[in-house]
C-alpha positions as YAML, in Angstrom:
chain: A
units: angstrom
residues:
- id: 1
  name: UNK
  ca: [83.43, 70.97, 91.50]
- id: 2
  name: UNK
  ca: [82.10, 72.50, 88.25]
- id: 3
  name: UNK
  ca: [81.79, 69.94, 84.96]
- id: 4
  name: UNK
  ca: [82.82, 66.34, 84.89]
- id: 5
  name: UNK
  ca: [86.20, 65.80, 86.98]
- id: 6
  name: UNK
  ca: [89.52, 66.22, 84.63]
- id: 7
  name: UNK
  ca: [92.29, 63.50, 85.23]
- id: 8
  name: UNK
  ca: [93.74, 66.43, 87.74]
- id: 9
  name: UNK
  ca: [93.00, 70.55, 87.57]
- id: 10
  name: UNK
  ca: [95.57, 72.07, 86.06]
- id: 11
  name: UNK
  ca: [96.30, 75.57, 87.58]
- id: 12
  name: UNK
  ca: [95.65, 77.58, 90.51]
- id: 13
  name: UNK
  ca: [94.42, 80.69, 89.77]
- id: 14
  name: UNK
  ca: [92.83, 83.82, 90.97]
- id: 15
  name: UNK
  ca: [89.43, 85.36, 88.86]
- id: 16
  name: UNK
  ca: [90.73, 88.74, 88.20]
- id: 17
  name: UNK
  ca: [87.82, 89.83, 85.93]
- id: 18
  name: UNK
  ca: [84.64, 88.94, 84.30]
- id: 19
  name: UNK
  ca: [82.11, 89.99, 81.77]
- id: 20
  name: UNK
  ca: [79.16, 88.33, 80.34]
- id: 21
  name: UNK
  ca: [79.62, 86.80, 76.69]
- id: 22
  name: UNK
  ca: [77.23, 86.17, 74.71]
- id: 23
  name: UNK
  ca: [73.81, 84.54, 75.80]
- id: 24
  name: UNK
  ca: [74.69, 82.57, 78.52]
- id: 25
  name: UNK
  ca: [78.85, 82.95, 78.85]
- id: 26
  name: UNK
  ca: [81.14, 84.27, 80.65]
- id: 27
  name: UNK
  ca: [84.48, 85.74, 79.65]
- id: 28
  name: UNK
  ca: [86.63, 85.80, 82.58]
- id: 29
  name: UNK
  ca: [90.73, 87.15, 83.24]
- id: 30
  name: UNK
  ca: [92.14, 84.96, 85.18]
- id: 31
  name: UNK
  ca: [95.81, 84.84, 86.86]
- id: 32
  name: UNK
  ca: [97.48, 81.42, 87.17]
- id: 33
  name: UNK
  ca: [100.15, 80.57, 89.07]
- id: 34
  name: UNK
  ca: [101.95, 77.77, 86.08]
- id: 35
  name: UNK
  ca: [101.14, 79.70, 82.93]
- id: 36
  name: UNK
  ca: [100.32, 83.49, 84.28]
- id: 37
  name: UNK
  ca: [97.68, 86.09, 83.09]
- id: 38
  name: UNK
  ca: [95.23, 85.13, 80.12]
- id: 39
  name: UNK
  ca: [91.71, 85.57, 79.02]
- id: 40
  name: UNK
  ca: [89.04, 82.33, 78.90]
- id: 41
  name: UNK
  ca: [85.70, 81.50, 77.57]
- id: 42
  name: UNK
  ca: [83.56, 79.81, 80.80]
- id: 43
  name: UNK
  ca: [80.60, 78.35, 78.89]
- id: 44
  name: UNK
  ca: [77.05, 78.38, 79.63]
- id: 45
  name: UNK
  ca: [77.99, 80.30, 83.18]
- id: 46
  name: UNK
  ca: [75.18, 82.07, 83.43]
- id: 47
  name: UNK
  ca: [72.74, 79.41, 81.91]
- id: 48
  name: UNK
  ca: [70.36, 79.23, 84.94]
- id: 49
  name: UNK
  ca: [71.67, 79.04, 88.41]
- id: 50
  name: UNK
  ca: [74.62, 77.03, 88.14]
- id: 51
  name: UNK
  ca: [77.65, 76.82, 90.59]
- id: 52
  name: UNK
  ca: [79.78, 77.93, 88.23]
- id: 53
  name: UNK
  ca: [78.85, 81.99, 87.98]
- id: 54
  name: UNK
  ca: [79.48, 81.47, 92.09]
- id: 55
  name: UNK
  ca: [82.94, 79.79, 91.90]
- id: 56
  name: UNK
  ca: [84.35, 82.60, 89.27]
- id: 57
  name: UNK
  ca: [83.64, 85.38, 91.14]
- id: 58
  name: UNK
  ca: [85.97, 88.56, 90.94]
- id: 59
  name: UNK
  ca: [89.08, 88.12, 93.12]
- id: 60
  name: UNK
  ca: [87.86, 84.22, 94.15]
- id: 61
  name: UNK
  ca: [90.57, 81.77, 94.26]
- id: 62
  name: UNK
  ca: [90.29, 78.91, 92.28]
- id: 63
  name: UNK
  ca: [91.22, 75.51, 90.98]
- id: 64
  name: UNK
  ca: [90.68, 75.39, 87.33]
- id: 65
  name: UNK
  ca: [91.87, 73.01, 83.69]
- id: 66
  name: UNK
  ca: [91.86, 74.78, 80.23]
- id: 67
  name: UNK
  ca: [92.04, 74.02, 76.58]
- id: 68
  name: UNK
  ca: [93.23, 76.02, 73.74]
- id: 69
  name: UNK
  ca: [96.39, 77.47, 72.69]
- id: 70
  name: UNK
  ca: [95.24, 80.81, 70.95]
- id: 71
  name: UNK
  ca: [94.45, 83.94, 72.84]
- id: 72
  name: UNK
  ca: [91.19, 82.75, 74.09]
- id: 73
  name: UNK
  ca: [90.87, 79.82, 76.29]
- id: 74
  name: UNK
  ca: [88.18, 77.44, 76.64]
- id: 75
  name: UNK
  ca: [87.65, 76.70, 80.64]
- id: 76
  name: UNK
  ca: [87.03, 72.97, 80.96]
- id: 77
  name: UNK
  ca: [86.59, 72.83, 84.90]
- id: 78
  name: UNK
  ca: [86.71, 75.02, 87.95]
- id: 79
  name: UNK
  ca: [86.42, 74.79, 91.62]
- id: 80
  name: UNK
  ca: [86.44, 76.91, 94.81]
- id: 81
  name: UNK
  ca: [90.11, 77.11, 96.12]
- id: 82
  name: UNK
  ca: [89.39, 77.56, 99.81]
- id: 83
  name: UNK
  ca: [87.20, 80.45, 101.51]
- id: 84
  name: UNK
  ca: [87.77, 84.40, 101.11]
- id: 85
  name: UNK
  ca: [86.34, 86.89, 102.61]
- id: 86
  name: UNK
  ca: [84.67, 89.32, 100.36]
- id: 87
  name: UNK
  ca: [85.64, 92.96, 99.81]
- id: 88
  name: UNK
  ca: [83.79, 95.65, 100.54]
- id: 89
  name: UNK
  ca: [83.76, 99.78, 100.91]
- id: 90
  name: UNK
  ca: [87.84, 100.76, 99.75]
- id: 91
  name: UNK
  ca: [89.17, 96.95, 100.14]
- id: 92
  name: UNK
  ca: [86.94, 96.55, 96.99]
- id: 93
  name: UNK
  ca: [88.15, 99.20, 95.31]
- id: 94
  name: UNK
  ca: [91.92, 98.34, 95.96]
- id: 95
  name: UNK
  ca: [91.09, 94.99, 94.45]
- id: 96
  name: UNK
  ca: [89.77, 96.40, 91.02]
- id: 97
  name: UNK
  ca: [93.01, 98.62, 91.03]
- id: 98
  name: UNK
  ca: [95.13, 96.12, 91.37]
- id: 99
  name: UNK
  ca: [93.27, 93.63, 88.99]
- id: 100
  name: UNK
  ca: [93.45, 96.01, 86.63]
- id: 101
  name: UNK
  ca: [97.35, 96.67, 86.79]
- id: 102
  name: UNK
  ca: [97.72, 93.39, 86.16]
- id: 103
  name: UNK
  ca: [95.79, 92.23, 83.40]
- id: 104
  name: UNK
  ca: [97.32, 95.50, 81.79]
- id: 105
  name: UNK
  ca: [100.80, 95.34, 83.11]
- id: 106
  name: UNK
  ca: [101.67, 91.59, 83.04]
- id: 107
  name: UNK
  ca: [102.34, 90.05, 79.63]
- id: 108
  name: UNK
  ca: [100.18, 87.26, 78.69]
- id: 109
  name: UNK
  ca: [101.33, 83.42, 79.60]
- id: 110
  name: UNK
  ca: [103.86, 84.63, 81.25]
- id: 111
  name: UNK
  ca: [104.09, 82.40, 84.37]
- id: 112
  name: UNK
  ca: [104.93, 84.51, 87.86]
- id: 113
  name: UNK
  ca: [104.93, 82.22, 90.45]
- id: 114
  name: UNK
  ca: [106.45, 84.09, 93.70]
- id: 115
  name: UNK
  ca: [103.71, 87.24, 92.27]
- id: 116
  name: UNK
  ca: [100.95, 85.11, 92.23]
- id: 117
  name: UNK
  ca: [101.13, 83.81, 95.74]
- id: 118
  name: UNK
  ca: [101.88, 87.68, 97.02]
- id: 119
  name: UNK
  ca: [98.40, 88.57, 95.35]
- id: 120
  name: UNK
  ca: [96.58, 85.67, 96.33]
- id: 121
  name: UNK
  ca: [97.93, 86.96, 100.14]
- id: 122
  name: UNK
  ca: [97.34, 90.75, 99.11]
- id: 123
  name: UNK
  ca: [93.63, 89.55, 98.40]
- id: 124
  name: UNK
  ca: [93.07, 88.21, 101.74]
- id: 125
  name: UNK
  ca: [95.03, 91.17, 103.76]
- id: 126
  name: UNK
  ca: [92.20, 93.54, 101.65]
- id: 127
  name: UNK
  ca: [90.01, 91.73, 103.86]
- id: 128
  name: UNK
  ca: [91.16, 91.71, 107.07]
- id: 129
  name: UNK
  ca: [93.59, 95.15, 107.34]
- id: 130
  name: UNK
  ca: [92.84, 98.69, 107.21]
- id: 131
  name: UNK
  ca: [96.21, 99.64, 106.65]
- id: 132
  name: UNK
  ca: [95.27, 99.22, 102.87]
- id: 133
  name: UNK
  ca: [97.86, 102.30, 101.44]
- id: 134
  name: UNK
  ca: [100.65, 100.29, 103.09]
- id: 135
  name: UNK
  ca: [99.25, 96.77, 101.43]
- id: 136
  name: UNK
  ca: [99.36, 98.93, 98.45]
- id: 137
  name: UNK
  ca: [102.97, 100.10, 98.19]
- id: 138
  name: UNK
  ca: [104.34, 97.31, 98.92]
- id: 139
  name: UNK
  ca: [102.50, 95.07, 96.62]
- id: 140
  name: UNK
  ca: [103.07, 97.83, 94.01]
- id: 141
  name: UNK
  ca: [107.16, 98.04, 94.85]
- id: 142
  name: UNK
  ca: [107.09, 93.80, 94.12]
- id: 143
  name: UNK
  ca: [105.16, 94.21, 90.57]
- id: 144
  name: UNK
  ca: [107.99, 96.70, 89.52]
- id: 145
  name: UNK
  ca: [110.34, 94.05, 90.54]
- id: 146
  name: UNK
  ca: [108.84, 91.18, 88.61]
- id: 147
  name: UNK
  ca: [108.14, 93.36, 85.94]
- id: 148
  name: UNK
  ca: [111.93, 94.01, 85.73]
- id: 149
  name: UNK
  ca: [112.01, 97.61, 87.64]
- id: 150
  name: UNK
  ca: [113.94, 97.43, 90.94]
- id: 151
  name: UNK
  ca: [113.50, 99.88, 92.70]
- id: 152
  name: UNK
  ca: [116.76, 101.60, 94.74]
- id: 153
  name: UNK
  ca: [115.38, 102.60, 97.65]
- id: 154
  name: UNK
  ca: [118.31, 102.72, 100.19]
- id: 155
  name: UNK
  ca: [120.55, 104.38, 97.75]
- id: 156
  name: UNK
  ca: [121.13, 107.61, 95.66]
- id: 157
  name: UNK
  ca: [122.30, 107.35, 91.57]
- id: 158
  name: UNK
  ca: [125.90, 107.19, 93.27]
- id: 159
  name: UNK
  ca: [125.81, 104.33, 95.98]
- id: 160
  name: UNK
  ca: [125.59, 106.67, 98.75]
- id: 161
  name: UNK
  ca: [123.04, 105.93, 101.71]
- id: 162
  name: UNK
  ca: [119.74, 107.39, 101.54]
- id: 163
  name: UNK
  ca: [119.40, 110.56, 104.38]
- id: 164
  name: UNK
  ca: [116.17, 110.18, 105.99]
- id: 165
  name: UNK
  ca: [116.43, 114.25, 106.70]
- id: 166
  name: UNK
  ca: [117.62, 114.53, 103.00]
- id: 167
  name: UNK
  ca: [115.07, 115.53, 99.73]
- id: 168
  name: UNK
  ca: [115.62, 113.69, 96.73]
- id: 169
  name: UNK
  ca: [114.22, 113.30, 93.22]
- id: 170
  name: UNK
  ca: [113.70, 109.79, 91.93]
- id: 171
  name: UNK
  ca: [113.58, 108.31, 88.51]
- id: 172
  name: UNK
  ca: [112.05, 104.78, 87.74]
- id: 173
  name: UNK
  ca: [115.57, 104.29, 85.21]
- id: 174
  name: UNK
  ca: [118.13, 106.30, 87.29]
- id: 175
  name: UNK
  ca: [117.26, 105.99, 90.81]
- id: 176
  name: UNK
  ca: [117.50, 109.09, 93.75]
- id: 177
  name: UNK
  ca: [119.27, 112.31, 93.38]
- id: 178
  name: UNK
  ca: [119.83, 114.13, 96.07]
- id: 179
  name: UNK
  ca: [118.45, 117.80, 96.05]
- id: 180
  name: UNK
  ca: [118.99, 120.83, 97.91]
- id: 181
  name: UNK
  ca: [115.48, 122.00, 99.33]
- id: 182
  name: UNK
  ca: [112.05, 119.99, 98.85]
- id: 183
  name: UNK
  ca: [109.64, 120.53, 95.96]
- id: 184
  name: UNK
  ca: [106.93, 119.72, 94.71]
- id: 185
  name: UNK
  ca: [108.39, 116.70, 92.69]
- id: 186
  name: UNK
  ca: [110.64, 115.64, 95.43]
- id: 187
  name: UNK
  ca: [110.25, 113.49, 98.48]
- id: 188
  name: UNK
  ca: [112.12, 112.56, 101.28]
- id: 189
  name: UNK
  ca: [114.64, 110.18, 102.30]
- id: 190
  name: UNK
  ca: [112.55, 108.86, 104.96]
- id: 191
  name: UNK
  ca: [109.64, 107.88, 102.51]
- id: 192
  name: UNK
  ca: [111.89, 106.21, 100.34]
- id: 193
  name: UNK
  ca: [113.73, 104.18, 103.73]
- id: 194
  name: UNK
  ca: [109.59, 103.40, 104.25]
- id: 195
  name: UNK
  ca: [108.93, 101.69, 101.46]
- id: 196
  name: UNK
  ca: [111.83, 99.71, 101.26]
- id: 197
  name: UNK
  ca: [111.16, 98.31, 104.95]
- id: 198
  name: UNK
  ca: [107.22, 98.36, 104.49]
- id: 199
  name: UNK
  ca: [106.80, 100.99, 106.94]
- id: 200
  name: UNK
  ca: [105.72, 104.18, 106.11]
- id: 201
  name: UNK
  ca: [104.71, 105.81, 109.66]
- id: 202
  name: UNK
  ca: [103.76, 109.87, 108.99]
- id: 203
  name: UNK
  ca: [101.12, 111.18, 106.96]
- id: 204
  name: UNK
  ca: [103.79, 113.22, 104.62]
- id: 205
  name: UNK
  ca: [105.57, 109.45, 104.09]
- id: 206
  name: UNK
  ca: [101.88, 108.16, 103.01]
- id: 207
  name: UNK
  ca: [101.14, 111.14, 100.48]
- id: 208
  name: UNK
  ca: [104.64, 111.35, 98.98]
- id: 209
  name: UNK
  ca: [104.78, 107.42, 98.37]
- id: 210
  name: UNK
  ca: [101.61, 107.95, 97.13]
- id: 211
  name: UNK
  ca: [102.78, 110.16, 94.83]
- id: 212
  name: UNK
  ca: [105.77, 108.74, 94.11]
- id: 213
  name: UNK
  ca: [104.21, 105.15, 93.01]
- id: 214
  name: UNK
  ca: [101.71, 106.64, 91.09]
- id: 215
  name: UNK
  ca: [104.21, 108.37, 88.93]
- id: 216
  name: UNK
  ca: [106.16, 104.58, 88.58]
- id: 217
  name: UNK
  ca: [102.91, 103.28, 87.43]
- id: 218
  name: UNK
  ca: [101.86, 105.54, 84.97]
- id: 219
  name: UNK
  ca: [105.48, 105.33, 83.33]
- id: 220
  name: UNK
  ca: [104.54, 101.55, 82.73]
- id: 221
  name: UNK
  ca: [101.00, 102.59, 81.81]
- id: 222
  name: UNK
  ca: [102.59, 104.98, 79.27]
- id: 223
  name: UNK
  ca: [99.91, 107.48, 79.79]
- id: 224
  name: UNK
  ca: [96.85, 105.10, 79.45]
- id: 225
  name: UNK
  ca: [94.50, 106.09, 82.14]
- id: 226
  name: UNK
  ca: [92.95, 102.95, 84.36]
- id: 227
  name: UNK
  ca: [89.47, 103.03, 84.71]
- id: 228
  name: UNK
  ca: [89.32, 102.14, 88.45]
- id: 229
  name: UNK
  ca: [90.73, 105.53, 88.85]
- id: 230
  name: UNK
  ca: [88.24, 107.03, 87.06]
- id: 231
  name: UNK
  ca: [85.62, 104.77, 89.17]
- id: 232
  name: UNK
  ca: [87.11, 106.31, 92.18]
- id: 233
  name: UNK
  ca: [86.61, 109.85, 91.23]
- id: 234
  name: UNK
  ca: [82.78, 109.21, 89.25]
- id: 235
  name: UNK
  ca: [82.08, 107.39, 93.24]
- id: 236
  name: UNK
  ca: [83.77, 110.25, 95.11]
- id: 237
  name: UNK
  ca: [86.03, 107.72, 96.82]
- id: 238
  name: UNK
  ca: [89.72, 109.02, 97.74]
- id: 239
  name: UNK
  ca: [91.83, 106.64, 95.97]
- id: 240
  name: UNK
  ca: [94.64, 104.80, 97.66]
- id: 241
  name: UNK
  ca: [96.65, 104.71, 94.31]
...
């Protein structure tokens, strides 16, 4: 425990990013599960060698109480919330991406309560799977879907059943079309049947989900490039995204 004990902590939550501020702060993102994504001040955090820099570290789970009511937040208290393994090599990489997508994606104090427990649960898989494109779609797939962008994956634009042998185009508003012969745009009805059951077995299925995702998220991103992509590329590291 971090500070003098509050009546009760407030929030679980889940350190999503921090920065230094000032001389000896801390300004931290932080996902909650009761009042969502926002942006805090932890004072003195890095006065010394306090347990506090150590409790909000990136991607930790924590307890935490808060005042303020503008943008910024003043954290009041904070404490470990159980034990996580730490990421390393891609896992780590995987966790900046999707740190990033949501402190850009999800609107501020906007509580998501089923989303917060899937990334508190996508955090720990980082660290124990290698299947980490898989963790990625699927995670990606239930962001659209909190974010209000369902995604009809077992059905074309007119209610007929996806054909795993079939090619189809896909549109984050209109759903699948079904076209005549692959291209480059297209993918097949067996990648989209893979992500909707979470199981994406060939490498074509990977690469074209892949693809496919990537195009969903930049729509949202509205052409703003995300720096852990760029971190990828400056480290040489194949991105999973």
């Amino acid at each position: 425990m971090v500070g003098p004990r509050q009546p009760g902590l407030l929030d679980k939550g889940l350190v999503l990013h921090t920065r230094a501020y000032r001389e000896t702060s801390l300004m931290v993102d932080v996902f909650t599960q009761e009042h969502g994504r926002f942006r805090l001040i932890a004072k003195g955090a890095r006065r010394g060698r306090g347990p506090l820099i150590q409790v909000l570290r990136p991607f930790a789970p924590i307890r935490l109480s808060f005042t303020g009511r503008g943008e910024l937040k003043t954290l009041t208290a904070a404490e470990s919330l159980g034990s996580m393994r730490p990421l390393s090599g891609k896992a780590l990489f995987c966790g900046f991406y999707i740190a990033e997508l949501l402190i850009r994606l999800l609107p501020t104090e906007d509580a998501h309560p089923d989303l917060f427990e899937r990334t508190i649960a996508l955090f720990q898989a980082f660290a124990e799977s290698a299947a980490l494109d898989q963790l990625l779609r699927h995670y990606e797939i239930a962001l659209l879907e909190e974010l209000g962008y369902g995604l009809r994956l077992n059905e074309d634009r007119g209610g007929l059943a996806i054909d795993p042998q079939g090619d189809y185009l896909f549109d984050l508003e209109k759903g699948a079309l079904k076209v005549q012969a692959a291209t480059p745009l297209s993918v097949s009805g067996a990648t989209l049947l893979g992500l909707e059951q979470g199981t994406l077995a060939g490498d074509r299925e990977r690469l074209e989900a892949k693809r496919l995702m990537r195009k969903m998220v930049d729509h949202l991103l509205e052409g703003r490039p995300l720096r852990s992509r760029e971190l990828f590329q400056s480290l040489k590291v194949r991105s999973l995204d």
